[in-house]
KERO-341961 format. One record per atom (N, C-alpha, C): x, y, z; atom name; residue number from 1. Coordinates in steps of 0.001 Angstrom, whole numbers, plus 500000, padded with zeros to 6 digits. Each point is the difference from the previous one (the first is absolute). Layout:
<sites>
      xx      yy      zz  at    i
       X       Y       Z  CA  NUM
...
</sites>
This chain:
<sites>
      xx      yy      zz  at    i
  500828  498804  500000   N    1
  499172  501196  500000  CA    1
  500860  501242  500000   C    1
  499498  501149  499514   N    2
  500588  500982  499683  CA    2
  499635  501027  501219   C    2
  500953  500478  500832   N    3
  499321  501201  500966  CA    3
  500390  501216  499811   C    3
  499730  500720  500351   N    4
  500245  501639  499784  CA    4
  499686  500895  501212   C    4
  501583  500091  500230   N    5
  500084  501168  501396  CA    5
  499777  501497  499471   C    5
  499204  500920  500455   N    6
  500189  501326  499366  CA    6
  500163  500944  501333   C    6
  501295  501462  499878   N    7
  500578  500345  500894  CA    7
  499808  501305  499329   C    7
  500459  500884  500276   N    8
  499808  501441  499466  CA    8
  501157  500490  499683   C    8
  499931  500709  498368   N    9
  501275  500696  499412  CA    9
  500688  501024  500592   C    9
  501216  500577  499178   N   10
  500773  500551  500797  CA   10
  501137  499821  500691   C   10
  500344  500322  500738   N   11
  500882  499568  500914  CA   11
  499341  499026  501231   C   11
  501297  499247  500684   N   12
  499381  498745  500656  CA   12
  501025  499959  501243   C   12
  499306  499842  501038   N   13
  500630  499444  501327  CA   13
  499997  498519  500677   C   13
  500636  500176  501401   N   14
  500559  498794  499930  CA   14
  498135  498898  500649   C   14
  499022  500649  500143   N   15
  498984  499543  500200  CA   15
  499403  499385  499320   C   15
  499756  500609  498373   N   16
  499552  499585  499232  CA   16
  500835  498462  498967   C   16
  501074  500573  499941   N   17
  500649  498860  499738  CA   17
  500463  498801  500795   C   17
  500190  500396  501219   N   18
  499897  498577  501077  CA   18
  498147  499161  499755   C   18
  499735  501112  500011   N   19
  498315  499210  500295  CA   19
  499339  499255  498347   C   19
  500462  500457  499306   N   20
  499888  499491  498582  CA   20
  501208  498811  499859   C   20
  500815  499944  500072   N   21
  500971  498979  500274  CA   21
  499061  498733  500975   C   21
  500136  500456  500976   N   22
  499321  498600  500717  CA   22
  498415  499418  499249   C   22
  499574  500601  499578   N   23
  498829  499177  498950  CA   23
  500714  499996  499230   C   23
  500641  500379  499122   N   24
  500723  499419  498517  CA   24
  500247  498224  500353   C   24
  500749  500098  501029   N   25
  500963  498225  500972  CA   25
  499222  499114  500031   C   25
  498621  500383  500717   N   26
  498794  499784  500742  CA   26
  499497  499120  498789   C   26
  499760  500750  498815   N   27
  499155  499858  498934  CA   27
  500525  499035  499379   C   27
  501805  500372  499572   N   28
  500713  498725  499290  CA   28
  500059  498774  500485   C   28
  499686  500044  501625   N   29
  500553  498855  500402  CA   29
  499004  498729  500107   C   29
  498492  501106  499577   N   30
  499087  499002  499239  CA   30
  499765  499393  498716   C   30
  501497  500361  499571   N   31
  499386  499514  498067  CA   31
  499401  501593  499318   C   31
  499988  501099  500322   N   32
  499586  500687  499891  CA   32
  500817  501193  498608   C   32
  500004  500188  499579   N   33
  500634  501185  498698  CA   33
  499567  501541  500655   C   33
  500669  500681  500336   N   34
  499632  501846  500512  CA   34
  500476  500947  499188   C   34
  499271  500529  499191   N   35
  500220  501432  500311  CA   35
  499766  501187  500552   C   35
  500799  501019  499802   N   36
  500113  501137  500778  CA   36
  499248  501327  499470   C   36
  499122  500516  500174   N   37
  499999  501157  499217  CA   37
  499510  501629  501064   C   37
  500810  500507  499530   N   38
  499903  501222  500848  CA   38
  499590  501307  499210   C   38
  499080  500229  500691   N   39
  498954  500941  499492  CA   39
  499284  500866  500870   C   39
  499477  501055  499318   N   40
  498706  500714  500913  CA   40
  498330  500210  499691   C   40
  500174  498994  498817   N   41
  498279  499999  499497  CA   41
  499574  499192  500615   C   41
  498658  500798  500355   N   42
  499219  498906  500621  CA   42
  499723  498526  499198   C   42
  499523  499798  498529   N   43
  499606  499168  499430  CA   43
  501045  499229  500033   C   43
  501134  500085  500392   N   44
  501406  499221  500031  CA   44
  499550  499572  501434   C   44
  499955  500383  501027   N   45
  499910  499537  500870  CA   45
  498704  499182  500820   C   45
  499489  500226  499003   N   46
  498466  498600  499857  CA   46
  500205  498827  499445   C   46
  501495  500097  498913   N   47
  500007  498437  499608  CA   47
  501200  499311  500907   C   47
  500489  500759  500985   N   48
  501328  499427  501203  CA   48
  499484  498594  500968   C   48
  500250  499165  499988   N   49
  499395  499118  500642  CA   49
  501199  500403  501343   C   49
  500885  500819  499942   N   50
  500382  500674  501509  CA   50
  500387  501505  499781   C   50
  499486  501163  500782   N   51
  499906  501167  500415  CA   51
  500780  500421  500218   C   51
  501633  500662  499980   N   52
  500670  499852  501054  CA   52
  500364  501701  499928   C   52
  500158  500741  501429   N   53
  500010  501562  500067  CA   53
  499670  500649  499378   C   53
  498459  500154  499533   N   54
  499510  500612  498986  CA   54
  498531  499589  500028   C   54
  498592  500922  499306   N   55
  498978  500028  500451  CA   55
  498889  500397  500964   C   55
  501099  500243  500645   N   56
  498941  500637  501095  CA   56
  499280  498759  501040   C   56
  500008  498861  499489   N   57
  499522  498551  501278  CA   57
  500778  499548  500346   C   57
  499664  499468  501747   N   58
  500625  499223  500618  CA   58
  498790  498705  499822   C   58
  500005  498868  499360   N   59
  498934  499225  500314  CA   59
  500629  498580  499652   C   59
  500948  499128  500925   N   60
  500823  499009  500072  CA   60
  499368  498921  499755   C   60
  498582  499503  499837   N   61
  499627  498972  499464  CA   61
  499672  500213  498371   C   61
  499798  500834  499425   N   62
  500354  500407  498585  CA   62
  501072  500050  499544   C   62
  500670  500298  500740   N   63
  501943  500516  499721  CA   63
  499953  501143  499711   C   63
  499543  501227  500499   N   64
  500524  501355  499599  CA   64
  500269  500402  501187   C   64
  501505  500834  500099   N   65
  500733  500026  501071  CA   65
  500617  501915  499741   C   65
  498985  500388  500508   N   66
  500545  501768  500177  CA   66
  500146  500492  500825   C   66
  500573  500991  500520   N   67
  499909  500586  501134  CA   67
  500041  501603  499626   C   67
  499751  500475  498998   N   68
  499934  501014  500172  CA   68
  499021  500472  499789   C   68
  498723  499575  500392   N   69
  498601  500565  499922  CA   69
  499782  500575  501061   C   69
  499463  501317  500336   N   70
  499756  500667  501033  CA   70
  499760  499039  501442   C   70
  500552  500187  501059   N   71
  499946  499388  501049  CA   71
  500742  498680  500007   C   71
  501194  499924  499135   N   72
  500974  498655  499494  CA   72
  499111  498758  500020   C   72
  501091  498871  500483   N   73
  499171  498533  500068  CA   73
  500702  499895  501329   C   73
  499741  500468  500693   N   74
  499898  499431  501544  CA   74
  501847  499859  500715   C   74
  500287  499750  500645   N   75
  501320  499824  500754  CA   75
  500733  498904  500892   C   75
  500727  499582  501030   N   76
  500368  499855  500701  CA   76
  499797  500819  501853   C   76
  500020  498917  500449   N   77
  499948  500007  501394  CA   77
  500868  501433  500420   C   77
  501357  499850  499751   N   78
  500997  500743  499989  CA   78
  500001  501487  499462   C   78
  498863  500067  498849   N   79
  499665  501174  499781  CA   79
  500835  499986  498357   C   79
  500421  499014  499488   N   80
  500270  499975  498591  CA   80
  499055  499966  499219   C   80
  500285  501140  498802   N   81
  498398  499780  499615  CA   81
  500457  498784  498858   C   81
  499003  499391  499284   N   82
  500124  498966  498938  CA   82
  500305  500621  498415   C   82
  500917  499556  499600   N   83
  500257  500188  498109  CA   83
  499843  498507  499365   C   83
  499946  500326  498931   N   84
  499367  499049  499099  CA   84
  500374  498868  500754   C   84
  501285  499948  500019   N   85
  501200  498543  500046  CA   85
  499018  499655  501750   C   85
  499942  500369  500325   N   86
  499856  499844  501410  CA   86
  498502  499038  500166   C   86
  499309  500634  498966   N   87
  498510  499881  499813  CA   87
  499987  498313  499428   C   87
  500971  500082  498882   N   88
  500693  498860  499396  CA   88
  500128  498869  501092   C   88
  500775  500468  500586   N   89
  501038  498798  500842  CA   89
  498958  499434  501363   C   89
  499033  500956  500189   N   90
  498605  499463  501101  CA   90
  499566  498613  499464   C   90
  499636  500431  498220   N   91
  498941  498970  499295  CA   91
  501125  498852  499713   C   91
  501624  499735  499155   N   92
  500557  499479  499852  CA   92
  501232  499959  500390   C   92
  500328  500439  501020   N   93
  500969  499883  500621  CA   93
  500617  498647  500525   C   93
  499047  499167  500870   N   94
  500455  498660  500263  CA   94
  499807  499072  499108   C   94
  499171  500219  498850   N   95
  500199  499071  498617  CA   95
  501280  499856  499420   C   95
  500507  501497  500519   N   96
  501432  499953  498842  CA   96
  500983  499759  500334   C   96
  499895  499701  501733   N   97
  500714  499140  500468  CA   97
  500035  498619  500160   C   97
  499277  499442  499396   N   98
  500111  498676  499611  CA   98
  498578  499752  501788   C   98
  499490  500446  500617   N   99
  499342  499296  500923  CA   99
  500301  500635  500947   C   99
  501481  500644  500267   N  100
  500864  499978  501157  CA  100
  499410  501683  500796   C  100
  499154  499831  500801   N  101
  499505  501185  500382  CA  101
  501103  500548  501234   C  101
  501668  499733  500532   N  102
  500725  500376  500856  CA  102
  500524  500666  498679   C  102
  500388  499679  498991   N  103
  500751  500826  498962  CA  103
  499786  501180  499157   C  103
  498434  499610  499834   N  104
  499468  501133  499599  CA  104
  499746  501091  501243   C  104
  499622  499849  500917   N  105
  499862  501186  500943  CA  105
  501749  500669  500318   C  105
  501198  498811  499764   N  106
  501179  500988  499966  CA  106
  500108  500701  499062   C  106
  499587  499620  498739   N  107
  500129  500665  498631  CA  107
  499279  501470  499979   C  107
  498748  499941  501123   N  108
  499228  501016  499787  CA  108
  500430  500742  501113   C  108
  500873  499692  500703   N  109
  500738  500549  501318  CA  109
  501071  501163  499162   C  109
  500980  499160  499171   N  110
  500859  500218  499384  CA  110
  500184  501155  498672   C  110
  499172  499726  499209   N  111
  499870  500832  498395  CA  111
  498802  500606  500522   C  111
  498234  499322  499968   N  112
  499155  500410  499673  CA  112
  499180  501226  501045   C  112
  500306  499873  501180   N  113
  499734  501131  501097  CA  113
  500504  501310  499244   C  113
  501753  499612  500124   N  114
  500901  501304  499515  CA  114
  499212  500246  499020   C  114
  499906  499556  498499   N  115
  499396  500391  498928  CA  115
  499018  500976  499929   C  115
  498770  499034  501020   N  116
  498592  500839  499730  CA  116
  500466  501564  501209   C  116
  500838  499874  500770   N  117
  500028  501354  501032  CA  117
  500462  501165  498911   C  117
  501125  499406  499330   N  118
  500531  500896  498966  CA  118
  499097  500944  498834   C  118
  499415  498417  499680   N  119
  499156  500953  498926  CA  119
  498534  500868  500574   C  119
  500028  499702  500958   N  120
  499007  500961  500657  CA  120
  500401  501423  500474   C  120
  501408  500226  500109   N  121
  500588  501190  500602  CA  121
  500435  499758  500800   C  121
  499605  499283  500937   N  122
  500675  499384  501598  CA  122
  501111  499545  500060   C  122
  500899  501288  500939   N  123
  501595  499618  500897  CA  123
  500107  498876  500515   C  123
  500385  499177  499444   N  124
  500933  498293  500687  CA  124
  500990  500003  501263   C  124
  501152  500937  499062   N  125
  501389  499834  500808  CA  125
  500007  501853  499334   C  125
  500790  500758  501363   N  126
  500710  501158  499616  CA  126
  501648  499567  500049   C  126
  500711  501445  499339   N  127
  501027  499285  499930  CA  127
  500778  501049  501478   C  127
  500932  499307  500579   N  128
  500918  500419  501198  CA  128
  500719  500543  499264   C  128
  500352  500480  498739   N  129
  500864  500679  499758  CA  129
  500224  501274  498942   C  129
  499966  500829  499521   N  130
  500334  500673  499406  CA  130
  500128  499588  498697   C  130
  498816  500592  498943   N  131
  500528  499124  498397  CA  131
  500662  498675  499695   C  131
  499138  499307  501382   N  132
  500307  498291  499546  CA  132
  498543  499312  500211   C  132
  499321  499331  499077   N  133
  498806  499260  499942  CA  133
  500298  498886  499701   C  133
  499009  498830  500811   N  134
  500132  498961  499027  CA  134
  499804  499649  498585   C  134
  500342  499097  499630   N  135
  499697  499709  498191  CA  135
  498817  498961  500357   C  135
  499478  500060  498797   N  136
  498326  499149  500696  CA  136
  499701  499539  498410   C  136
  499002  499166  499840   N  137
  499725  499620  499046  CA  137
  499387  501099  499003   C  137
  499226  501364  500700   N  138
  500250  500845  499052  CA  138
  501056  500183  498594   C  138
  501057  500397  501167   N  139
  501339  499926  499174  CA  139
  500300  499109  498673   C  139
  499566  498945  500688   N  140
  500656  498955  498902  CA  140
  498744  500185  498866   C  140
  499058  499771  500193   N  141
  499230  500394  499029  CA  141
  500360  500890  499241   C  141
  500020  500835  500598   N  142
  500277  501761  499005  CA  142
  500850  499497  498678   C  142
  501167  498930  500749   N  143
  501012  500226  498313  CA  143
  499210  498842  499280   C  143
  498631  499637  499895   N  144
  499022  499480  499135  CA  144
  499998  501404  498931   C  144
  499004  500802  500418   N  145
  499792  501187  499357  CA  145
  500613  500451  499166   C  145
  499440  500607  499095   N  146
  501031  500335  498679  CA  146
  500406  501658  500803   C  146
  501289  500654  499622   N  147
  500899  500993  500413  CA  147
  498966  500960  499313   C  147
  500473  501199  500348   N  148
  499529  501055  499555  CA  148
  500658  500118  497958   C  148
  500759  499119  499975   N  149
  500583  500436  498480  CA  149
  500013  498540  499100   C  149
  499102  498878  501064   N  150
  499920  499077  499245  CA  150
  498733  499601  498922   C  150
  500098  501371  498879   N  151
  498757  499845  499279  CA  151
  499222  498935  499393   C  151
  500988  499094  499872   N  152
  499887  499086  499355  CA  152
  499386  498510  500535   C  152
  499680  500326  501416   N  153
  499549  498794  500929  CA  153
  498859  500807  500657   C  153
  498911  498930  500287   N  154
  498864  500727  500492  CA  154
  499883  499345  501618   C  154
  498694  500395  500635   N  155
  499862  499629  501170  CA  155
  499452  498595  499982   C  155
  499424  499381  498982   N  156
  499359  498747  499926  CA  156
  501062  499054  499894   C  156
  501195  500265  499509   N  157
  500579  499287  499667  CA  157
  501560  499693  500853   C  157
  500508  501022  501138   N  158
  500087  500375  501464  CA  158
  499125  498833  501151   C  158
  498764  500107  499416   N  159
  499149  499139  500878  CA  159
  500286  498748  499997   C  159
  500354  499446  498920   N  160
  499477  498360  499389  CA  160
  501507  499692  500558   C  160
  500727  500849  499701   N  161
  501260  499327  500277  CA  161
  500832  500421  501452   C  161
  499186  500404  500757   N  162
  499692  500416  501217  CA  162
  499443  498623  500873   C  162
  499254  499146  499367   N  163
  499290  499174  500126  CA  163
  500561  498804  500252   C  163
  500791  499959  498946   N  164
  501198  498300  499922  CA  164
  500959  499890  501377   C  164
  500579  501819  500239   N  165
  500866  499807  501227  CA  165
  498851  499918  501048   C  165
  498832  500339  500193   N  166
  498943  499930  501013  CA  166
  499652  498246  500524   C  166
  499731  499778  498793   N  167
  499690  497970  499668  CA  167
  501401  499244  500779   C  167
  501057  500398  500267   N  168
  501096  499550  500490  CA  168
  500161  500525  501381   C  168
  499882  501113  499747   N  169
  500222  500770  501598  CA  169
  499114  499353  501342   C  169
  498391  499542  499680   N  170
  499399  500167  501070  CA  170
  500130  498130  500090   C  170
  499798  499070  498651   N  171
  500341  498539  500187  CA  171
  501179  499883  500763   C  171
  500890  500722  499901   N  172
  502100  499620  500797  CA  172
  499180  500013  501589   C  172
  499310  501334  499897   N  173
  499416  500518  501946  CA  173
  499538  498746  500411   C  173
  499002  499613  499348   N  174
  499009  498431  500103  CA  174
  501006  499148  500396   C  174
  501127  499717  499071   N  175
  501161  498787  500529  CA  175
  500760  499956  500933   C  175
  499966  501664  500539   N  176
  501020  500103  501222  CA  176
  499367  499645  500941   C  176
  498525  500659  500525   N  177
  499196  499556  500936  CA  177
  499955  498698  500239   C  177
  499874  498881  498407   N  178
  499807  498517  500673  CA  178
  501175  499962  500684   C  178
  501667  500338  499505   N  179
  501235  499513  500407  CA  179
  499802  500524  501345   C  179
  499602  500869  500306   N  180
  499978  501080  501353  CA  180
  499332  499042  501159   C  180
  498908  499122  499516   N  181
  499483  499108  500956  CA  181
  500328  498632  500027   C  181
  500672  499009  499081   N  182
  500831  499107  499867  CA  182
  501021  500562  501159   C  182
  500798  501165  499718   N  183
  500914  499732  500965  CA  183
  499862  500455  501183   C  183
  498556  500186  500367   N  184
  500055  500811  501354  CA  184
  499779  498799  500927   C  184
  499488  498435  499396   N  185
  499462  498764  500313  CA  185
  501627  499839  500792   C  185
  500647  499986  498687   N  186
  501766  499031  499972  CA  186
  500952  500958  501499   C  186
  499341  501154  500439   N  187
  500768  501021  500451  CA  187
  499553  499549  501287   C  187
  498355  499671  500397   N  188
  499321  499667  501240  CA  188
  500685  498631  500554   C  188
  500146  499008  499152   N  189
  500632  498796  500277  CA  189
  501335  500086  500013   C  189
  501169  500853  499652   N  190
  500807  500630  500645  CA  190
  500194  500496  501170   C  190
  499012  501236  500340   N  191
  499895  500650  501667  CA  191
  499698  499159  500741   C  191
  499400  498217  499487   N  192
  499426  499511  501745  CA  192
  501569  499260  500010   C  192
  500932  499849  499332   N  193
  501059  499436  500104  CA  193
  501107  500349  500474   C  193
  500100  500611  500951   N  194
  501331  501087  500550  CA  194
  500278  500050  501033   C  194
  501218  499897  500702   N  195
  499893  500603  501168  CA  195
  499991  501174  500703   C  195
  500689  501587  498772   N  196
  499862  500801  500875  CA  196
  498994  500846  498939   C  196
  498735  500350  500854   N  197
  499329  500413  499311  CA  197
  499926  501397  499238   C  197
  501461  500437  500560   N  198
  500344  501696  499405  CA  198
  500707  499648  498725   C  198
  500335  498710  499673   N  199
  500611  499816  498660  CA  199
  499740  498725  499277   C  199
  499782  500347  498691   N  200
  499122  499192  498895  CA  200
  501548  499660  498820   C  200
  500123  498687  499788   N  201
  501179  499393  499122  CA  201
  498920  499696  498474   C  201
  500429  500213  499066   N  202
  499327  499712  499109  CA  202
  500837  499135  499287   C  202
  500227  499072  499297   N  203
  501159  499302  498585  CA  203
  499515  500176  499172   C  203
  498906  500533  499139   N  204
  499773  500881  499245  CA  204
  499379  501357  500049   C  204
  499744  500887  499116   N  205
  499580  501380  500450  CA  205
  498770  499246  499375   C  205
  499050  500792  501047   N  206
  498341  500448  500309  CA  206
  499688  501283  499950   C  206
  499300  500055  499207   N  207
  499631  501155  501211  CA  207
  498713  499896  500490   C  207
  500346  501358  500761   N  208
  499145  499944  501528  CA  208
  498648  501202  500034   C  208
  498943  498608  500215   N  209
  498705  500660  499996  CA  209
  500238  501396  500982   C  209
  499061  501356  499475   N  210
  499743  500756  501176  CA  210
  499094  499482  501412   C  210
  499164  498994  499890   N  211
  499331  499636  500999  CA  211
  501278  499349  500916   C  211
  500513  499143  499653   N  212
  501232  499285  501019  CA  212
  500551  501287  500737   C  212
  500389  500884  499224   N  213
  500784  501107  500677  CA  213
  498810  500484  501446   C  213
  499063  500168  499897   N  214
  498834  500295  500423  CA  214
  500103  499246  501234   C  214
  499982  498834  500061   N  215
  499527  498625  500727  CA  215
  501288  499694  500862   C  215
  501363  500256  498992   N  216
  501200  499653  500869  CA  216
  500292  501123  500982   C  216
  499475  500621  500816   N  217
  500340  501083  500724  CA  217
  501944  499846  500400   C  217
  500108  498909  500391   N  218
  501226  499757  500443  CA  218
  501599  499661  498915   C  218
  499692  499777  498701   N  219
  500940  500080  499317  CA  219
  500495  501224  499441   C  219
  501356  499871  499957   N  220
  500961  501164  499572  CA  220
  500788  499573  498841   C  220
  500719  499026  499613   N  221
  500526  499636  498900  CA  221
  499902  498657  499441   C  221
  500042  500369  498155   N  222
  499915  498607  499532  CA  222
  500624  500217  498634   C  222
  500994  498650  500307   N  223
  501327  499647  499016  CA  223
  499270  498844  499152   C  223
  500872  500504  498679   N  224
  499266  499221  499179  CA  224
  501091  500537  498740   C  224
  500010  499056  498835   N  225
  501317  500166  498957  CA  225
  499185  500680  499191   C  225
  501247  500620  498862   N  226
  499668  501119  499348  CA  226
  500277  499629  498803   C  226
  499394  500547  498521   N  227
  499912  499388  498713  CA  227
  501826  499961  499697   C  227
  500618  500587  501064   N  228
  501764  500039  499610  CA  228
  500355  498797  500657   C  228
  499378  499359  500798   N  229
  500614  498769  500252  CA  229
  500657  500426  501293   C  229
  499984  501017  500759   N  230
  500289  500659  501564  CA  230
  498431  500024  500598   C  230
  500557  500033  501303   N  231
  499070  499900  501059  CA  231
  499867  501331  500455   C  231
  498000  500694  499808   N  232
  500254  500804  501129  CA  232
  498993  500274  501309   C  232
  500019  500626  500669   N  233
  499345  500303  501367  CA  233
  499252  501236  499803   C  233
  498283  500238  500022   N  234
  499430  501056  499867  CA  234
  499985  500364  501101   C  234
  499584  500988  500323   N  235
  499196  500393  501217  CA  235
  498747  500077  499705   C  235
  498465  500131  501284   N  236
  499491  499638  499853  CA  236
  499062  501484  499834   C  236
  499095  500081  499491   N  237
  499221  501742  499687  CA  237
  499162  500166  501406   C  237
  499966  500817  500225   N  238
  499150  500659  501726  CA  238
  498690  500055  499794   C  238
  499768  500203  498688   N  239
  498405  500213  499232  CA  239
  499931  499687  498498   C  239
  499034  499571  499909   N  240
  499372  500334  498726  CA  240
  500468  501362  499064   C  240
  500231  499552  498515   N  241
  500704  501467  499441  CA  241
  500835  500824  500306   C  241
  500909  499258  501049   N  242
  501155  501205  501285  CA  242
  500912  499510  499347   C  242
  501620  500547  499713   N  243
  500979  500199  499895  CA  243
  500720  499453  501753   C  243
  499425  500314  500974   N  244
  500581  499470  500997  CA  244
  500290  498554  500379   C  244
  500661  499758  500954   N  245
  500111  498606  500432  CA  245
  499836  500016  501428   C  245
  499425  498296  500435   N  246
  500146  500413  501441  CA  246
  501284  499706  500757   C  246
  500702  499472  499313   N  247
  501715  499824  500378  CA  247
  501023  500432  499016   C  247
  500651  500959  500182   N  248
  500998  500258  498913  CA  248
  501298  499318  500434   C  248
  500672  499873  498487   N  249
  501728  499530  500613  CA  249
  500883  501009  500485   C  249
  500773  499524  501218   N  250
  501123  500827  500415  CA  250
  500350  501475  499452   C  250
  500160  501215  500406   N  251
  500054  501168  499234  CA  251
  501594  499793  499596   C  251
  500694  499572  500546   N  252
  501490  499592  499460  CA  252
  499967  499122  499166   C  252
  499198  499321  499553   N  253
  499709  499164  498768  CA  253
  500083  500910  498861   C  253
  499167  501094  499720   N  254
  499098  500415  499098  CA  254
  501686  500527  498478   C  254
  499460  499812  499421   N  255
  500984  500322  498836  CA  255
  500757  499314  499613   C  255
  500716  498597  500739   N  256
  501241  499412  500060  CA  256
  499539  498607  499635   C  256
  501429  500056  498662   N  257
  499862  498856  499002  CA  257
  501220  498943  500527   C  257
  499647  498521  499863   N  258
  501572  499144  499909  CA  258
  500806  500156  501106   C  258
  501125  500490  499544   N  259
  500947  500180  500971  CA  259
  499676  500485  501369   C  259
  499434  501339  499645   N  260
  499651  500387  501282  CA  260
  498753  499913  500491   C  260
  499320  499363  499582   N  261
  498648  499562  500565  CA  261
  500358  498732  500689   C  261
  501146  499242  499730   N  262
  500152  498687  500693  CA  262
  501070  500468  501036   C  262
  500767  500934  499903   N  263
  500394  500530  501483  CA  263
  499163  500074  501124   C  263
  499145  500907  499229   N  264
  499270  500710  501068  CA  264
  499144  498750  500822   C  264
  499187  498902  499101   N  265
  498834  499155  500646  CA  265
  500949  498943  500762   C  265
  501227  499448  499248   N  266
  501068  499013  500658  CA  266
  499300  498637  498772   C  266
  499628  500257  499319   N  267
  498983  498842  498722  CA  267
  500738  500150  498685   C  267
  500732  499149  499383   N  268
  500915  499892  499237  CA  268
  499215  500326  498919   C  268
  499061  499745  499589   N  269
  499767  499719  498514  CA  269
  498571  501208  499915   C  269
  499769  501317  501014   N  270
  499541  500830  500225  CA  270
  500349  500959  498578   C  270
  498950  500391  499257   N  271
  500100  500804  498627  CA  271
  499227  501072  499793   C  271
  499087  500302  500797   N  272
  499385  501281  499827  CA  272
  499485  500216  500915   C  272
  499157  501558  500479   N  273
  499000  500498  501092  CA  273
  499893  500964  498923   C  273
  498418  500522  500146   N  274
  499669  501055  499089  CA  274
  500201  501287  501292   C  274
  500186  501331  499312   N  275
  500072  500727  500706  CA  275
  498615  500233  501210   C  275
  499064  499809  499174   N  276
  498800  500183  500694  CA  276
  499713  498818  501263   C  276
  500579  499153  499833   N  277
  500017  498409  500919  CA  277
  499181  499353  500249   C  277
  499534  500146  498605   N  278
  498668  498948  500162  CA  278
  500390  498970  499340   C  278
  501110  499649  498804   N  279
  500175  498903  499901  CA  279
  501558  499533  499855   C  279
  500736  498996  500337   N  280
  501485  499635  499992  CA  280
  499611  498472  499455   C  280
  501814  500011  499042   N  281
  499746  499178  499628  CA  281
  501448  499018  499994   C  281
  499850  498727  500177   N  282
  501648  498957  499881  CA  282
  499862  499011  499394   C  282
  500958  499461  499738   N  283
  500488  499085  498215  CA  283
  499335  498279  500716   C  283
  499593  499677  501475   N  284
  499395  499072  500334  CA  284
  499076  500028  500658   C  284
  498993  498687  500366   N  285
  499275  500310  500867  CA  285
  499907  499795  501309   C  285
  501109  499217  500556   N  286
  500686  500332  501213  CA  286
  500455  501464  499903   C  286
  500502  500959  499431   N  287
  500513  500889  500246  CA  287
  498560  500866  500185   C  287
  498864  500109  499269   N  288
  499026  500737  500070  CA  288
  499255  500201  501145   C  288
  500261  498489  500407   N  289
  498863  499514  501387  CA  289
  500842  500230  501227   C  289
  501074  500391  499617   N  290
  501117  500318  501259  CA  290
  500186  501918  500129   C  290
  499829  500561  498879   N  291
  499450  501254  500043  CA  291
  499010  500269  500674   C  291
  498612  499052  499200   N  292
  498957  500441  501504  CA  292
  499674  499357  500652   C  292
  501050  499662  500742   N  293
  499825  499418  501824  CA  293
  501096  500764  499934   C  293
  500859  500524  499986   N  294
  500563  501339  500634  CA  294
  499447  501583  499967   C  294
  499416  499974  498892   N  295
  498948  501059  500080  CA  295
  499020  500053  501282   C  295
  499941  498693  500064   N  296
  498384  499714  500900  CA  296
  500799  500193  501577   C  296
  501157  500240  500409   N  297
  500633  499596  501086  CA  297
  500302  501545  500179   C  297
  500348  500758  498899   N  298
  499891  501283  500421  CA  298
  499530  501106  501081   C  298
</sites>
């Protein structure tokens, strides 16, 4: 069967094309053929078997998904109001995660909150600093768009191919989440195995769910090898989204490579401390796990 998403011409954000993307997937992954057409006639948008930011309806058992009809399409708890994608990801969101309704609510934790706050006007994050912002999927979008001198490329065609990196971008998110809970299983049956519960040995790298961090109140470091074939020792984050740790390494650590990093600890095969000391690193894993249990003795 043949479907037809219709979105509105012009220029395009990251709402409309996330939220048209996930039915495009949705659609193929039934046997389905899509096209795209972006427009502002109404009679175009009577033959769309999906609606997407455009029209004037919010009415999710039809599939027309707007929000910009006087008084939007409704919000969040939190006070986010809803954009298309958002409106989207209510009706098919856990479809397009294959079932998995923990993945899709990170996904909508992750991209689709930020998204719809954005395109509504709504401040996310300010920046602490002086002419420094984050880069956001705005951004990346933008170099979709044809330049101010690129006469020769239009906005439809910006879109479509806007689309292919979209079809990749949000499926990779989908694969990390499963890997993200595969190893948060392999990481739990790890922690009941230890004796000191401030430090986690890994023989391969995991990584580490934010909930464990959550749950382990009491761990501070965890060694685990590195794609170089060295061992290293993280520290562990104080919070969610923090740059901090709740144990840092030695302040006489911080900077010192090799030679004098293995002075200083008395650990032969001692090869790095980042300045910041959140992570050090040595050529074994006796040497790693002997870093932090001297860290930890500190």
């Amino acid at each position: 069967m043949k479907k037809l998403i219709v979105t509105h011409s012009g220029t395009f954000h990251p709402d409309d094309l996330l939220a048209c993307t996930v039915i495009k997937i949705i659609e193929e992954r039934q046997g389905n053929s899509v096209g795209i057409m972006r427009s502002r006639k109404e009679e175009d948008w009577a033959r769309g078997d999906y609606v997407i930011d455009v029209g004037s309806v919010y009415d999710p058992e039809h599939n027309r998904f707007d929000h910009h009809q006087k008084g939007g399409a409704g919000g969040r708890e939190n006070g986010i109001k809803y954009s298309s994608l958002g409106l989207v990801w209510q009706k098919f969101g856990i479809e397009f995660c294959e079932g998995n309704e923990e993945i899709a609510n990170k996904i909508d934790k992750k991209i689709v909150e930020a998204t719809d706050a954005l395109d509504n006007g709504q401040v996310v994050v300010e920046s602490k600093y002086k002419d420094v912002y984050p880069y956001t999927l705005y951004d990346v979008f933008d170099l979709y768009r044809p330049a101010w001198h690129e006469k020769h490329k239009t906005f439809d065609e910006g879109f479509l191919e806007a689309v292919t990196f979209v079809e990749r971008f949000l499926l990779r998110e989908v694969e990390m989440e499963k890997a993200l809970i595969v190893a948060r299983e392999r990481v739990h049956a790890l922690l009941a195995d230890r004796e000191d519960r401030r430090l986690l040995v890994m023989d391969e790298y995991i990584p580490i769910h934010n909930d464990i961090y959550e749950k382990e109140k009491e761990l501070l470091f965890v060694v685990s090898p590195d794609p170089s074939g060295r061992w290293a020792v993280h520290t562990v984050p104080a919070a969610l989204h923090t740059y901090d740790s709740r144990k840092l390494f030695p302040r006489n650590w911080a900077g010192k490579t090799e030679d004098e990093l293995a002075k200083v600890t008395g650990i032969g095969d001692a090869l790095f401390c980042h300045n910041a000391r959140f992570i050090a690193v040595a050529a074994s894993k006796e040497g790693a796990i002997a870093l932090a249990k001297l860290a930890l003795a500190e």
